[in-house]
N, C-alpha and C positions, 0 to 999 in steps of 0.2 A: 476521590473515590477509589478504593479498592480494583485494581486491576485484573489479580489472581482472586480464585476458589480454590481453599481448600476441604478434601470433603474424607470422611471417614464413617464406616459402619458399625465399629465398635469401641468398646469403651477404651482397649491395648491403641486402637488406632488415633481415638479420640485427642490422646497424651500427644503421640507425634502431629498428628495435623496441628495442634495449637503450638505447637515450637514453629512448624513452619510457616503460618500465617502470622506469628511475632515475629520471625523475619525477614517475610519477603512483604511486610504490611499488606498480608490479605487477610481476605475474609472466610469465615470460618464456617462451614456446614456440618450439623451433625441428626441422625434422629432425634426425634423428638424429644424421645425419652432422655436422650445425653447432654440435650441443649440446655444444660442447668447455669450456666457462667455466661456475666454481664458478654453482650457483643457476639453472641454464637448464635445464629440463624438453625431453627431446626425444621427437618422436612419430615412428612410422614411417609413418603415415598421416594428414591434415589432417579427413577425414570423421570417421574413428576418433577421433580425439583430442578433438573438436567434441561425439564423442557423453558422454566423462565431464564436458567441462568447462561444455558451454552452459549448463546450466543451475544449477552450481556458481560462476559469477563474474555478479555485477550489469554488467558492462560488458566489452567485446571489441573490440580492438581487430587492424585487420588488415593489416600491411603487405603489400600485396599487389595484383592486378588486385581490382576487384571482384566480378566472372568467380567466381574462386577461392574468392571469401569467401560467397556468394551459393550457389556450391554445396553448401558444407561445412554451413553455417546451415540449411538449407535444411528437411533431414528433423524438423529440432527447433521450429519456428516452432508456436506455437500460439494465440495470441492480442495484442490491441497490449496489454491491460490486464497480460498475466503475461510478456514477454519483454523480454529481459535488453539496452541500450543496446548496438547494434554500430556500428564508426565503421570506415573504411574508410581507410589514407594510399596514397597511388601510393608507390614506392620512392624518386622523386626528392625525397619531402617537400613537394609544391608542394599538394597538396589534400587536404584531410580533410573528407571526407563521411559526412557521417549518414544509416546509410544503416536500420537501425531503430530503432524505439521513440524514436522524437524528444522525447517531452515524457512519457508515461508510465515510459518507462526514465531517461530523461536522459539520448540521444544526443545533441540540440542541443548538450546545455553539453559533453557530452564534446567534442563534433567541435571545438569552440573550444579548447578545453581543450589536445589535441592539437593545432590549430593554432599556439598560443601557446610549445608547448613547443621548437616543431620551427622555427618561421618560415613555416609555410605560411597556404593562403587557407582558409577553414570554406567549406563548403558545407553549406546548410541550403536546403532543398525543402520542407519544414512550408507549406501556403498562409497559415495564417492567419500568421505568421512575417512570409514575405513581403509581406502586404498590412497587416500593422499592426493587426490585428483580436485581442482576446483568446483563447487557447486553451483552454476550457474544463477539459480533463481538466489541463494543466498547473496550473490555476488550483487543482483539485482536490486534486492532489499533495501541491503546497505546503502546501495550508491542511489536513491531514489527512481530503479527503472518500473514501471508496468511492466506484466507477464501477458500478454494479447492474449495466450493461448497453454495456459498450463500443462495439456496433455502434449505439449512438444517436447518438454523439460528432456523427457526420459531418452528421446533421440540421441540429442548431446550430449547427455550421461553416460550413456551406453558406449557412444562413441571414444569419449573421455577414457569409461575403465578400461576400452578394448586397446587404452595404447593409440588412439588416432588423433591426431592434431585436428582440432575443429575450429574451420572457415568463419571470418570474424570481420564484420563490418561494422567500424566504431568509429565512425570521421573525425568525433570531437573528442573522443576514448575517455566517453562516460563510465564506461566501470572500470578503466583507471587500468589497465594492462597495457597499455603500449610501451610502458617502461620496465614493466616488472618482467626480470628475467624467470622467475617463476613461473609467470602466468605464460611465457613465448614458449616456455615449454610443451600446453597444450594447444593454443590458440595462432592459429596462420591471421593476419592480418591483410586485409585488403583493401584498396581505398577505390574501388569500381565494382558495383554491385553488378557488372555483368559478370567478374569472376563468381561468384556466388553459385551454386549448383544444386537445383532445387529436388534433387534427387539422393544430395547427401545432408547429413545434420552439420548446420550455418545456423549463427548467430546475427541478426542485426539491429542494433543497437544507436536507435534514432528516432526523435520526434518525430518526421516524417513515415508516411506507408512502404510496405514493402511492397515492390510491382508485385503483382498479384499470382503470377506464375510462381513467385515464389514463396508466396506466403502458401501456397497449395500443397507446398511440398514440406522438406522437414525441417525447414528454417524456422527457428524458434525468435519472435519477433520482442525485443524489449524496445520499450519507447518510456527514454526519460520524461520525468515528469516536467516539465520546465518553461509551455506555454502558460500566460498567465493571459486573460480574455477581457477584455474591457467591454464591460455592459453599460448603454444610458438607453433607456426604454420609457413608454408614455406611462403614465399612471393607469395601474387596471391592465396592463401586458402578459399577459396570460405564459405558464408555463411554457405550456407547447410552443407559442411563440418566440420564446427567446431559446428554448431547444432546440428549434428548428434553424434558426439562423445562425446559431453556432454551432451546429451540424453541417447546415450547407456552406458553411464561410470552410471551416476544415476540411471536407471531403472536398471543396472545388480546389483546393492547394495539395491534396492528398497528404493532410497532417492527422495525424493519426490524434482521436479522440482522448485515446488513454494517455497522451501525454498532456494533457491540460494538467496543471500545478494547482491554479487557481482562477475563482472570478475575482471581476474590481467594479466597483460603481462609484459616484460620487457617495455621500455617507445622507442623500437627502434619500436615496431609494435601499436602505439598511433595512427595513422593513417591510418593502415591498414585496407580497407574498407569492408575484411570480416569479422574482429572482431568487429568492429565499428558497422558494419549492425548486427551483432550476438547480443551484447550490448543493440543497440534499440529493435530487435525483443523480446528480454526476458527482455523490460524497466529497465534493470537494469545500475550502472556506471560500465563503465572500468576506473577500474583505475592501474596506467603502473607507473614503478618504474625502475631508475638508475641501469646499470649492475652492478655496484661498491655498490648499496645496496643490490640486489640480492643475491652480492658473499657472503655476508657477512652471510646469514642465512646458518643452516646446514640443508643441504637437504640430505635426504639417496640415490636419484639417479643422484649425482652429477659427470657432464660427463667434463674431462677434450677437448673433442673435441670441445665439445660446447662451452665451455670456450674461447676457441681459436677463434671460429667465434665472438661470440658476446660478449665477456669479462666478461663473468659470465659464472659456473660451472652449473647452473639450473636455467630454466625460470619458467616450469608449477610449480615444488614442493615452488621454494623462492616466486614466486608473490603470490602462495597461500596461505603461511604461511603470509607474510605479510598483507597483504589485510585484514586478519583474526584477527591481532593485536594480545596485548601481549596476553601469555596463551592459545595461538592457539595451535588445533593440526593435524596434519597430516590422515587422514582418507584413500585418498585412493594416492597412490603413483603414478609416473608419470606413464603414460600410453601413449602408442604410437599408434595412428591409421590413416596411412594415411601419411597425408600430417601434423598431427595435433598431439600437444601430449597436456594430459589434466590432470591434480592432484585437489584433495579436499581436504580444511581443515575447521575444524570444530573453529568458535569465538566462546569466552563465553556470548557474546554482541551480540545481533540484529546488523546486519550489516547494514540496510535499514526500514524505520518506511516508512509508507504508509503516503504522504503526505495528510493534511488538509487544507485548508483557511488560518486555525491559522497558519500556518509552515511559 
């Protein structure tokens, strides 16, 4: 399926939008009236149209005034961390502008992208971009972290352009600067969160919560995505139930929610529609594995009863080891609540990267 929209108002614009949905394999919007070729979706209104597709495509592209594109976008915008790369070409082809989601979505690279395809100039407005400074949430992206709090972004930024080296707690140096002499240029690193100072723009950069003093303040909190959860739950376990249990299981560790990567179950509960609904509500995959491959991992609370019912010794501790791949480790043990038992284990790998256009 098509990733990018491309969309144009006129027949001058019509010509470029179908070169660039020939090459970035997207799809094509035009009025009505223009929609005469096999594969071109036509709309009789650009608002209208805007309202099923915005948030159906990772990327938008707009042959068009920016006037145009600015209004149509306009009622759907709702945050920089959840909105979808728009890029912007004039009709003559001479500029592509990125005109949202620059480093969160991945309009920068789109706007290049589009630039390359057509022969025009990129325009990119990003400050840190133009000043050579690192982009923190970009940094984020890439290397699989959460953003907890998107409106901190701009502390760090700000700090960045003004010339100040900003305070950086990365114990496992998930976005990968501990080496890069580049990156030590703006980033102080630190390995004791009491250096941390919740009064200047800090970076911390960890599954775990930040103490709360300092989440208060202008500490922009990324938490790799890299718990993976092992669910075994009764049949008929209701949503809220197993949300809540891997709710209370993390916040009693003070593991941060937004780093879960993924669920795991055996593959007998694949269809189970409260894990399923559990799954979509925290966007993440379930994914469900063979009892015969479960038995096989060593789990420390491996129940020879359970065994019996469902042919593996351990659901929550083996899907979660699994899920978690090689060099995983066990963090918190099965736990029984309910209806629901729930285990963590910690990957040394992003288990989930934030998709983009490009993905």
């Amino acid at each position: 399926m098509p990733v990018v929209a491309v969309y144009a108002v006129t027949r001058k614009g019509a010509r470029l939008s179908r070169r660039l949905a020939e090459a970035l394999d997207g799809e094509q919007f035009l009025p009505r009236r223009l929609a005469d070729e096999p594969g071109v979706r036509g709309f009789d209104s650009l608002p209208e149209c805007l309202a099923e597709t915005f948030n159906a495509f990772l990327g938008h592209i707009f042959v068009c005034a920016a006037g145009i594109a600015v209004r149509a976008i306009a009622p759907h915008l709702r945050s920089k961390a959840r909105d979808p790369a728009v890029v912007v070409l004039d009709e003559a082809g001479r500029f592509a502008v990125s005109l949202l989601s620059g480093h969160l979505g991945g309009a920068n690279d789109l706007a290049m992208t589009v630039a390359e395809a057509v022969g025009a100039t990129p325009v990119v407005t990003t400050a840190t971009d133009n000043a050579g400074v690192p982009a923190v949430d970009l940094l984020a992206r890439r290397r699989g972290l959460a953003v907890a709090d998107a409106s901190k972004i701009k502390h760090v930024s700000a700090a960045l352009l003004e010339g100040r080296r900003v305070t950086l707690f990365d114990p496992e140096d998930r976005l990968g600067a501990r080496d890069d002499p580049a990156m030590a240029e703006h980033f102080e690193h630190v390995s004791d969160p009491a250096l941390l100072d919740p009064d200047q723009p800090s970076v911390w950069a960890h599954w775990k919560q930040p103490p709360r003093a300092l989440n208060a303040g202008l500490l922009l909190a990324l938490h790799p995505r890299v718990l993976a959860v092992g669910v075994g739950c009764r049949r008929g376990a209701s949503k809220g139930e197993i949300l809540e249990a891997i709710e209370t299981t993390l916040r009693q560790r003070d593991y941060a929610l937004a780093g879960l990567g993924c669920l795991a179950s055996i593959d007998l509960k694949a269809h189970e529609p409260g894990l399923v609904a559990t799954a979509r509500e925290l966007h993440l995959q379930l994914r469900t594995f063979p009892a015969a491959e479960l038995d096989r991992m060593d789990a420390p609370s491996a129940s020879p009863r359970v065994k019996d019912k469902v042919g593996t010794a351990s659901v929550s501790e083996a899907s979660a080891l699994l899920a978690a791949g090689p060099g995983a480790r066990l963090l918190i043990p099965k736990r029984i609540m309910g209806n629901v038992t729930v285990a963590v284990a910690l990957s040394p790998q992003p288990l989930t990267v934030e998709k983009t256009w490009r993905d």
